[in-house]
Kinemage of the C-alpha trace (Angstrom):
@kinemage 1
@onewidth
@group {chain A} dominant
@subgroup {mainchain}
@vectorlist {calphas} color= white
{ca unk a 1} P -25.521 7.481 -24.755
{ca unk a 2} L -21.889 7.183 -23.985
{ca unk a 3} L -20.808 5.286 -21.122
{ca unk a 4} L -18.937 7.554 -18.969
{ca unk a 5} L -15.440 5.163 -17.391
{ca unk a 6} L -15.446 4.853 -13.636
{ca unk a 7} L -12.402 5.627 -11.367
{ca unk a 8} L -9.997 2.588 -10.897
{ca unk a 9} L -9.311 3.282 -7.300
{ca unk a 10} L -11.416 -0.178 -6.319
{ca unk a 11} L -9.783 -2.218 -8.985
{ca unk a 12} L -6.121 -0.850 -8.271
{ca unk a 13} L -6.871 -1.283 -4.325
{ca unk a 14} L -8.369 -5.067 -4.630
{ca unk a 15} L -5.703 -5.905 -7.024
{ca unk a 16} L -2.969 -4.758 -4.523
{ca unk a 17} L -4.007 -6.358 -1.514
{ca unk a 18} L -4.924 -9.787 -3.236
{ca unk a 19} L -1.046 -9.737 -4.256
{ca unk a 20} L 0.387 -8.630 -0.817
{ca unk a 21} L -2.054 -11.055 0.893
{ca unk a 22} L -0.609 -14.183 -1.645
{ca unk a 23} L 3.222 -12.638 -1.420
{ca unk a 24} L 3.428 -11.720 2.050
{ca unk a 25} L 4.665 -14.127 4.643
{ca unk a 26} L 4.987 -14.264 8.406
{ca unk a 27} L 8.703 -13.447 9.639
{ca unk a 28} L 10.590 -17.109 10.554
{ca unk a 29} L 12.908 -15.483 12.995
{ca unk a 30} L 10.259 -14.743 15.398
{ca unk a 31} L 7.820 -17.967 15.492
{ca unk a 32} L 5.483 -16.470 18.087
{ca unk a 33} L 4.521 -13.306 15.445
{ca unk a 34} L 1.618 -13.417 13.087
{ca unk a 35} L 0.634 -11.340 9.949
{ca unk a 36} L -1.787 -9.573 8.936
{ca unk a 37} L -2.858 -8.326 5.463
{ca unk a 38} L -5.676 -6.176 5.680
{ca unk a 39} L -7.652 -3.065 3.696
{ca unk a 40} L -7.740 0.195 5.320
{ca unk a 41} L -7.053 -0.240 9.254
{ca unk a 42} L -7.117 -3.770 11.010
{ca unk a 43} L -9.933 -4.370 13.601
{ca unk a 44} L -9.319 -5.873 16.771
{ca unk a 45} L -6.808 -8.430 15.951
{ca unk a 46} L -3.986 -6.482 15.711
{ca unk a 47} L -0.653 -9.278 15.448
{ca unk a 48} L 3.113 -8.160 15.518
{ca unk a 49} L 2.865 -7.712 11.795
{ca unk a 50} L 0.491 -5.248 9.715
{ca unk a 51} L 0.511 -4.577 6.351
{ca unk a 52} L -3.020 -2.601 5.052
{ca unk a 53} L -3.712 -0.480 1.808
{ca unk a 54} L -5.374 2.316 2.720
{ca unk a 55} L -5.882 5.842 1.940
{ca unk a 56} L -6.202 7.643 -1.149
{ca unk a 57} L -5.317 10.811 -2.220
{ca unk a 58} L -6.718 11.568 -5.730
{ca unk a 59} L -7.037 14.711 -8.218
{ca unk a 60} L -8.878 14.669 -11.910
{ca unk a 61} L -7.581 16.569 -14.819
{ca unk a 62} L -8.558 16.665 -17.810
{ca unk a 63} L -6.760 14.886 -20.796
{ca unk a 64} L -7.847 16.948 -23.430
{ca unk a 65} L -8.857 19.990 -23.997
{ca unk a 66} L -12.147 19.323 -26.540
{ca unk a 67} L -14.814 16.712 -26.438
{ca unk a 68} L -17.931 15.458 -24.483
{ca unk a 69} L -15.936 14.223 -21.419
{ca unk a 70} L -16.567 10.667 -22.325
{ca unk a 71} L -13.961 8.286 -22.702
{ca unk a 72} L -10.387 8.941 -22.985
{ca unk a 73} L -11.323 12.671 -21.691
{ca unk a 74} L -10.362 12.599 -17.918
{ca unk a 75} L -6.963 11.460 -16.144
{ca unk a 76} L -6.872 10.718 -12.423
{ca unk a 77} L -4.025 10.700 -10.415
{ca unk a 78} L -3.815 8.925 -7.048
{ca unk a 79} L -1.507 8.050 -3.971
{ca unk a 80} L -2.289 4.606 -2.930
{ca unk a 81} L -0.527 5.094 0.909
{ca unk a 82} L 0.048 1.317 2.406
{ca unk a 83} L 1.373 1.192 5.639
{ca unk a 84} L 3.850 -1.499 7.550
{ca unk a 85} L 3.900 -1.517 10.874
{ca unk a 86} L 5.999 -3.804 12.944
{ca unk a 87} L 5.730 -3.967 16.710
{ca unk a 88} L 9.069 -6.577 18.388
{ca unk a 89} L 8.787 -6.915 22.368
{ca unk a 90} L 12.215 -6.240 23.969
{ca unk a 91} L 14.800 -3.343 22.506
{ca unk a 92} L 15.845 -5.082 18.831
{ca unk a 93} L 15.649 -1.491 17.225
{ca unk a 94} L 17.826 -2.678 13.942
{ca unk a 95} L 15.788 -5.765 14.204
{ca unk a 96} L 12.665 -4.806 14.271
{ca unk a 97} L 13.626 -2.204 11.336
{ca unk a 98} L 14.867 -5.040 9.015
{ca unk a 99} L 11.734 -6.888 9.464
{ca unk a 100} L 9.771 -3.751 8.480
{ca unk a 101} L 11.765 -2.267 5.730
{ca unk a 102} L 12.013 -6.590 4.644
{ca unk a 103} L 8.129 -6.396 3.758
{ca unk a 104} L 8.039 -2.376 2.363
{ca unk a 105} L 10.377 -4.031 0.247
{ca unk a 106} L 8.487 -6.496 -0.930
{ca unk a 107} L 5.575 -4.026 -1.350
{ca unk a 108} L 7.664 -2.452 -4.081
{ca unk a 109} L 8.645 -5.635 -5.557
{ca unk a 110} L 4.710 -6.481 -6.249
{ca unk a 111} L 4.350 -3.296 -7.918
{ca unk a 112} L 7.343 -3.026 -10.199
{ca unk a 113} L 6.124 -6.845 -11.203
{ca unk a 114} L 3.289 -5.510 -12.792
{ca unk a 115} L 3.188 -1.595 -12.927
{ca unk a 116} L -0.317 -1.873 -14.329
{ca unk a 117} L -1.970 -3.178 -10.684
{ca unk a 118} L -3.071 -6.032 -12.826
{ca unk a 119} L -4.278 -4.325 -15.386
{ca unk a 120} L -6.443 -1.649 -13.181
{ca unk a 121} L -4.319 1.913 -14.172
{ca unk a 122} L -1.944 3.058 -17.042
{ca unk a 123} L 0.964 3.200 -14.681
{ca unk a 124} L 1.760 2.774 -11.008
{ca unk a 125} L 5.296 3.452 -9.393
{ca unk a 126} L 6.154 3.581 -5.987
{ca unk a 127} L 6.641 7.065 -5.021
{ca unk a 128} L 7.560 7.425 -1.186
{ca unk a 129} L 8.513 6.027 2.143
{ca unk a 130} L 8.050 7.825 5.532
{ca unk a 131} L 9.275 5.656 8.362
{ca unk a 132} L 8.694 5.970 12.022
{ca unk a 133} L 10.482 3.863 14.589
{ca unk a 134} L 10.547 4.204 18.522
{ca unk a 135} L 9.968 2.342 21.305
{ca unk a 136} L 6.021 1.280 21.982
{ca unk a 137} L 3.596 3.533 24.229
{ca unk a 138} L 4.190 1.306 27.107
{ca unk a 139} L 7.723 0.679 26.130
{ca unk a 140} L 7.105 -2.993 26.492
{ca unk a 141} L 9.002 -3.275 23.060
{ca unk a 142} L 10.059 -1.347 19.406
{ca unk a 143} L 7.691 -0.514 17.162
{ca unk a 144} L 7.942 0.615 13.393
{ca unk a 145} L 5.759 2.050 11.331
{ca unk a 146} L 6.367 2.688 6.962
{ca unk a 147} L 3.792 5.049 5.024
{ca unk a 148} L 4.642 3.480 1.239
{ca unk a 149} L 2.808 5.850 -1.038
{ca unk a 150} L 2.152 4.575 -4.865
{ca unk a 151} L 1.893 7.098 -7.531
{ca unk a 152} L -0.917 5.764 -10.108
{ca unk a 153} L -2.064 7.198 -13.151
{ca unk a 154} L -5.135 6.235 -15.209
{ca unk a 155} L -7.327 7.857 -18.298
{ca unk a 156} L -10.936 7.785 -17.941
């Protein structure tokens, strides 16, 4: 019997946030914030810094048009969104941006290092950026948040 391939969604994710989490480093302009690296949303510890891979958006198709659908048959496409969020008390609205688009940035840099996720797809690329910046609910402070969306592609 022919072993049918699984998705790489787990492999791409695991690969990702092993990188950010050994990249990634706490800002040294503001001593008293802390970061976190974390898959899908953080729990209760919820620092100034937040960088989590989270949800996926995927569709099949296949990749030809004969055969059993066994290996080499079936393409997925997926977004990979990770999301930045920075939270600054006081009103630092440029600074608080830098520090946020500063580690978005270096989101991109980890996967245009290795546009295989390690290995896990055929090709990833960094797609999008959505950015949201405003002052906190309580408007104690500024608060930004990035939606980084990552394009990958991988035959089954």
């Amino acid at each position: 019997m022919t072993t049918i391939p699984t998705s790489s969604i787990p492999a791409a994710r695991t690969w990702l946030y092993a990188q950010l989490l050994a990249t990634l480093t706490p800002d040294p302009l503001s001593t008293t914030s802390q970061l976190l690296v974390c898959l899908d949303e953080p729990g209760p510890f919820q620092p100034d810094d937040i960088v989590s891979v989270g949800e996926v958006h995927q569709t099949y198709s296949p990749e030809s048009g004969v055969g059993s659908g066994g290996p080499g048959w079936l393409r997925e496409d997926y977004q990979l969104h990770i999301t930045v969020d920075v939270f600054r008390g006081g009103d630092d609205p440029a600074g608080v941006f830098a520090r946020a688009r500063l580690l978005a940035d270096q989101v991109v840099a980890v996967v245009r290092a290795d546009p295989s996720l390690g290995g896990a797809v055929d090709r990833a690329r960094p797609a999008s950026a959505s950015h949201t910046a405003g002052w906190d609910d309580e408007h104690r402070g500024r608060h930004v948040s990035i939606d980084l969306v990552v394009d990958c592609l991988k035959t089954l």
